[in-house]
C-alpha positions as CSV (number, residue, x, y, z in Angstrom):
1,X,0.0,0.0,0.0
2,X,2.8,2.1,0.9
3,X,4.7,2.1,-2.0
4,X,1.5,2.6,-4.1
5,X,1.1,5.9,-2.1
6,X,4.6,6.4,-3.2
7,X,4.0,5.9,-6.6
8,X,1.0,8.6,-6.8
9,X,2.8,11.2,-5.0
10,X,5.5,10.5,-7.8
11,X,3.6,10.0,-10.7
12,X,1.1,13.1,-10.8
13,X,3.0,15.9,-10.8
14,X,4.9,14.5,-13.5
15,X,1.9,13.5,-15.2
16,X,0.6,17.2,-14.6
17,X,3.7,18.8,-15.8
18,X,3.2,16.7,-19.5
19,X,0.0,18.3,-19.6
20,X,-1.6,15.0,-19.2
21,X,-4.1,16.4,-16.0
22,X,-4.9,18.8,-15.1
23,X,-6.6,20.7,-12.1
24,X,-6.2,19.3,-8.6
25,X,-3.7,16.8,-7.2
26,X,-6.2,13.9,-8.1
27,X,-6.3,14.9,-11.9
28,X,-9.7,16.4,-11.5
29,X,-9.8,18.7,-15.0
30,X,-11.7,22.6,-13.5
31,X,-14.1,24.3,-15.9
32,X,-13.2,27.9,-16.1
33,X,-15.3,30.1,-14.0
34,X,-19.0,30.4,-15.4
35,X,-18.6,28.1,-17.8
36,X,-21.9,25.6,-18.1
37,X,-21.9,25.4,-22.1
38,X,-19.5,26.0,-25.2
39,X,-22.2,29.4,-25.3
40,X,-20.2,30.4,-22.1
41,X,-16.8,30.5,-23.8
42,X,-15.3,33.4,-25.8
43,X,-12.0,32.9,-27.3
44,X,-10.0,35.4,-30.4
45,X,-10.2,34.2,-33.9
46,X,-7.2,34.3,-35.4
47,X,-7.6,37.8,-36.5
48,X,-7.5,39.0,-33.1
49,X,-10.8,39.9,-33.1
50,X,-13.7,38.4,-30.0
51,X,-14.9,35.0,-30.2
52,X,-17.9,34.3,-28.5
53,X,-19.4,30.9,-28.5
54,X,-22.6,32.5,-28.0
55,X,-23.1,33.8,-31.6
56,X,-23.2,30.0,-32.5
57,X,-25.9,29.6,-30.1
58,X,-28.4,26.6,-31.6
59,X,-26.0,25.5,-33.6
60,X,-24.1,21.8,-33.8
61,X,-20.5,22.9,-33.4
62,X,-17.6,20.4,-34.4
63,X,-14.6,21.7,-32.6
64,X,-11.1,20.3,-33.6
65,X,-7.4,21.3,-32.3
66,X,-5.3,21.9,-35.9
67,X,-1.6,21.6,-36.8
68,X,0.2,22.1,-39.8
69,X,2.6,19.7,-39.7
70,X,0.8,16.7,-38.4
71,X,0.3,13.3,-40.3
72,X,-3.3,14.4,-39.3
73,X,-3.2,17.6,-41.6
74,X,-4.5,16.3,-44.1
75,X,-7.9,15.8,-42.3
76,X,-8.5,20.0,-42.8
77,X,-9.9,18.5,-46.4
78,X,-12.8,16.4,-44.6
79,X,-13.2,19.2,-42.2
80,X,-13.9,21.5,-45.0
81,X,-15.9,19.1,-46.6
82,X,-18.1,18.7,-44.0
83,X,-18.4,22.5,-43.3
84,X,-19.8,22.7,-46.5
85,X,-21.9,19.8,-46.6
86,X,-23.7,20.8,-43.3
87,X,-23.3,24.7,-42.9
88,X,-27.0,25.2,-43.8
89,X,-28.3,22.8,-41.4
90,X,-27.1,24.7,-38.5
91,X,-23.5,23.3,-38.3
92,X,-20.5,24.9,-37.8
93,X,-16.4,23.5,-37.5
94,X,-14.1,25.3,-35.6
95,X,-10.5,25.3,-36.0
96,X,-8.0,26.1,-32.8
97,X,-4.7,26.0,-34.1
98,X,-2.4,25.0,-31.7
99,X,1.8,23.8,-31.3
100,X,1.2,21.6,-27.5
101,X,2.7,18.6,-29.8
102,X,5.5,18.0,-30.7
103,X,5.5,22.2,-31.9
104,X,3.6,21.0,-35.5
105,X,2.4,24.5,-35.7
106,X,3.3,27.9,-37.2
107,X,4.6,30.3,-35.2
108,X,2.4,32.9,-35.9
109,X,-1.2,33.1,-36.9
110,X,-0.9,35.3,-39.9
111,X,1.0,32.1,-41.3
112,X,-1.3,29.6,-40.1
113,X,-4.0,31.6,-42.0
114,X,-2.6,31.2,-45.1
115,X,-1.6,28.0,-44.9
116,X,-5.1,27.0,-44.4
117,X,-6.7,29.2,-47.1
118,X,-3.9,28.1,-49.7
119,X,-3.6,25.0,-48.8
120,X,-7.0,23.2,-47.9
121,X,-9.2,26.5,-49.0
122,X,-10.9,26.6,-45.1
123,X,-13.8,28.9,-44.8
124,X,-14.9,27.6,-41.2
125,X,-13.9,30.0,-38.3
126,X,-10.1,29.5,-37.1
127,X,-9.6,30.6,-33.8
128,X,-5.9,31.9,-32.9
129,X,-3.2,29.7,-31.7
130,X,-4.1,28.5,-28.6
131,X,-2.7,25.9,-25.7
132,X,-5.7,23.0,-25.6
133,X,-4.3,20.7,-22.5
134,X,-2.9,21.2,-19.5
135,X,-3.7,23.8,-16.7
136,X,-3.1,26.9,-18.9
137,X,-5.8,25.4,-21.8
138,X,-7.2,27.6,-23.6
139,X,-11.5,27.8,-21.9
140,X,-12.9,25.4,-24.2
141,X,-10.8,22.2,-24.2
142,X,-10.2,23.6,-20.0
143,X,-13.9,22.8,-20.3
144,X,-14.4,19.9,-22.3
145,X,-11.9,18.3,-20.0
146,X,-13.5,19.4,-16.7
147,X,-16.7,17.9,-18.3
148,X,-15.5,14.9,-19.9
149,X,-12.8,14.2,-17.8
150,X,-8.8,14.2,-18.1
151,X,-8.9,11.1,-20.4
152,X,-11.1,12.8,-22.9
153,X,-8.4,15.8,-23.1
154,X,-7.0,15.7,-26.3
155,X,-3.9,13.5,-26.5
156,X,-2.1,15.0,-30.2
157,X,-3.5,16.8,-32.9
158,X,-7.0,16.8,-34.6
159,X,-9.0,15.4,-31.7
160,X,-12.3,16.4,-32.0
161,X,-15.8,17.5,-30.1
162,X,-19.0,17.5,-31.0
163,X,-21.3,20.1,-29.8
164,X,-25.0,19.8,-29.7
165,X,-27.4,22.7,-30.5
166,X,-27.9,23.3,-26.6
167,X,-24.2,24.1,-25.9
168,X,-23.2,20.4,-24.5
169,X,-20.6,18.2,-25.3
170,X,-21.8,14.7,-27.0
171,X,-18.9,13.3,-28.4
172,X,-15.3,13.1,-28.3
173,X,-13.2,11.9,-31.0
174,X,-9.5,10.9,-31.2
175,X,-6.8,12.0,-33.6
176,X,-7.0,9.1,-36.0
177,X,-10.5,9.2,-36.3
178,X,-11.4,11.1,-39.4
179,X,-13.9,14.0,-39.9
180,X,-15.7,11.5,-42.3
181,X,-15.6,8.6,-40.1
182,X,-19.0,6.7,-40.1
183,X,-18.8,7.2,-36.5
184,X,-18.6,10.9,-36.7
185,X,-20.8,11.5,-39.7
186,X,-23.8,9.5,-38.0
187,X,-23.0,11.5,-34.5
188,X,-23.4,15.1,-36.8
189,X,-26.4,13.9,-38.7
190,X,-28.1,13.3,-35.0
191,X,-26.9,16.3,-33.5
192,X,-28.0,18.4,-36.6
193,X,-31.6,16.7,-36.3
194,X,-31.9,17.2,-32.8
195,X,-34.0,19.9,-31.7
196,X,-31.8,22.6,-29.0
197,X,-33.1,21.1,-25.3
């Protein structure tokens, strides 16, 4: 018993310091201040101009950390795809550019905008370069984790939630999963069909 005390004490602050959990000593993930759904959160697009969930209020949000230079990249083409093939059905990805692993990310966000546009031709909303785990995580993946928990917090590049049309969290999906995964088109088409609770 002793020695798995020992082990604890060891492990979590290490675990902590990789970003791994966040929060408390236990690895209990806390929500931001406030925060009760995604309408809660305002973040800066990568303009620098306000983000607030709340103008996506009653829509289904898809909301997906991004990297430049990730084997994942290539997934900004589904991601596109399926901002285009659900925008007018109240659906909405968001981008969050970020460089937590492994630094697969442009340094600034003027360059990550361009990349994106030239690249992949995004239209969806790209927020700036953000941190999405750990205690300084940007609100929204502070709060997905709080809500989800720490093993839900995203683990490389490209994970992905799904936001229903009343602000909650239904589904989490990891970096290999693809934007046009079965899995993740069936979970859109419910959420889209879904009247707002």
């Amino acid at each position: 018993m002793k020695k798995l005390a020992l082990a604890a004490i060891v492990t979590a602050p290490l675990l902590a310091a990789a970003g791994w959990v966040t929060g408390a000593f236990a690895g209990t993930p806390v929500a931001p201040p406030g925060v009760v759904t995604a309408y809660d959160i305002t973040m800066t697009t990568i303009d620098g101009k306000p983000m607030p969930f709340s103008q996506y209020r009653g829509k289904v949000l898809l909301v997906v950390n991004t990297a430049s230079f990730c084997g994942f990249t290539p997934q900004y083409e589904a991601l596109e795809k399926a901002q285009t093939t659900y925008h007018d059905k109240g659906f909405t990805v968001i981008g969050v550019p970020s460089g937590d692993f492994m630094g697969q990310e442009y340094k600034t966000n003027a360059e990550i905008k361009q990349f994106c546009e030239s690249k992949f031709g995004i239209n969806f909303p790209l927020s700036e370069k953000s941190v999405v785990k750990g205690p300084n995580a940007t609100p929204f993946f502070a709060w997905a984790a709080a809500t989800l928990g720490a093993g839900e917090a995203p683990k490389w590049n490209f994970h992905k939630y799904l936001v229903d049309r009343s602000g909650h969290i239904v589904a989490s999906f990891g970096s290999s999963t693809k934007p046009d995964a079965p899995e993740v088109t069936a979970a859109i088409e419910k959420a889209i069909a879904a009247p707002a609770g």
